[in-house]
C-alpha positions as CSV (number, residue, x, y, z in Angstrom):
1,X,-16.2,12.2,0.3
2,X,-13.7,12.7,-2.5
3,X,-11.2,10.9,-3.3
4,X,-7.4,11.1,-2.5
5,X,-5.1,11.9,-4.3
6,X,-2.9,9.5,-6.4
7,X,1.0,8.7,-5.0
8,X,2.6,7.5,-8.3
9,X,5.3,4.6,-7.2
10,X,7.8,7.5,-8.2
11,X,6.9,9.7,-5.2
12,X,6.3,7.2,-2.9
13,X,10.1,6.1,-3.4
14,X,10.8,9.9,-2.4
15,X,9.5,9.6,-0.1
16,X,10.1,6.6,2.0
17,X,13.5,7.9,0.9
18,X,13.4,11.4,2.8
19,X,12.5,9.9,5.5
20,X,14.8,7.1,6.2
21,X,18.4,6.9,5.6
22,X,18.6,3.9,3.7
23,X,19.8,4.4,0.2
24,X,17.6,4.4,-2.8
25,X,18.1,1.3,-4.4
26,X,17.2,-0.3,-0.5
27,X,14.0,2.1,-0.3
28,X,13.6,0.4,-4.3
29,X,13.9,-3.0,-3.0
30,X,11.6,-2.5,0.1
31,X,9.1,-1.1,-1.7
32,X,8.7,-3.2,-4.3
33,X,8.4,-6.5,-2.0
34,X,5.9,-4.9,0.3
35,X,3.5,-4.2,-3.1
36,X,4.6,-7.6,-4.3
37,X,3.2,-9.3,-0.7
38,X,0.0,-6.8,-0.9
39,X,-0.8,-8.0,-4.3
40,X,-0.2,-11.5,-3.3
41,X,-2.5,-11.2,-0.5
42,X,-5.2,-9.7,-2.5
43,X,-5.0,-12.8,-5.2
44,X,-5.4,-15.2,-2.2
45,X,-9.1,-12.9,-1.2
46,X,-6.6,-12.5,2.0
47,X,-6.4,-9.1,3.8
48,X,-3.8,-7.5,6.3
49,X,-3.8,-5.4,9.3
50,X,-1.2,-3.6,11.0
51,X,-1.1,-0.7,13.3
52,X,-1.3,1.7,10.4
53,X,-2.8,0.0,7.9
54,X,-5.7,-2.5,7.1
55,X,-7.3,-3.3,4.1
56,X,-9.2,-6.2,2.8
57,X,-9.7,-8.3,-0.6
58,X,-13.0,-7.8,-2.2
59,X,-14.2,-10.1,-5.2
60,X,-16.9,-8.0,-7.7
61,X,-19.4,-10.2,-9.1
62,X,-17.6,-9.5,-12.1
63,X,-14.7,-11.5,-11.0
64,X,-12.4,-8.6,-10.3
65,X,-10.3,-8.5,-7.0
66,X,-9.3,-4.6,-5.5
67,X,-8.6,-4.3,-2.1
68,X,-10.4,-1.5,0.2
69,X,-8.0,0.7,2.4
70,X,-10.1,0.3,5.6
71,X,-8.3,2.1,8.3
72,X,-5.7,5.2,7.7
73,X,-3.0,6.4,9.8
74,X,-3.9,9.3,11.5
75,X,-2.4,12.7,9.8
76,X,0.9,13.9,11.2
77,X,0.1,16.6,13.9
């Protein structure tokens, strides 16, 4: 299976921005916390789960924590 493509922080403020009608520096500020909590969780080997999202922390034997995306939301139909 190949990979995904990458959504550079850039484009993913676009857009949560297009789709909303918050203004950008709120979409900014949103954004930025929720990767803030994600990475927070990951340093604690925590994971998270929502309705359209779940990952969970993984430690490599090499010490290294990375999360794996475990469930995606569907694609838009």
């Amino acid at each position: 299976m190949p990979n995904p493509p990458q959504l550079r922080y850039p484009e993913l403020l676009a857009t949560v921005a297009a789709g909303t009608v918050l203004p950008a520096g709120q979409v900014r500020r949103v954004c930025n916390r929720v990767l803030l909590q994600s990475a927070e969780l990951i340093q604690q080997d925590e994971g998270f789960t929502s309705r359209v999202l779940s990952f969970k922390a993984i430690t490599r034997s090499d010490q290294r924590r990375f999360a794996r995306l475990v469930r995606r939301l569907p694609p838009a139909q």
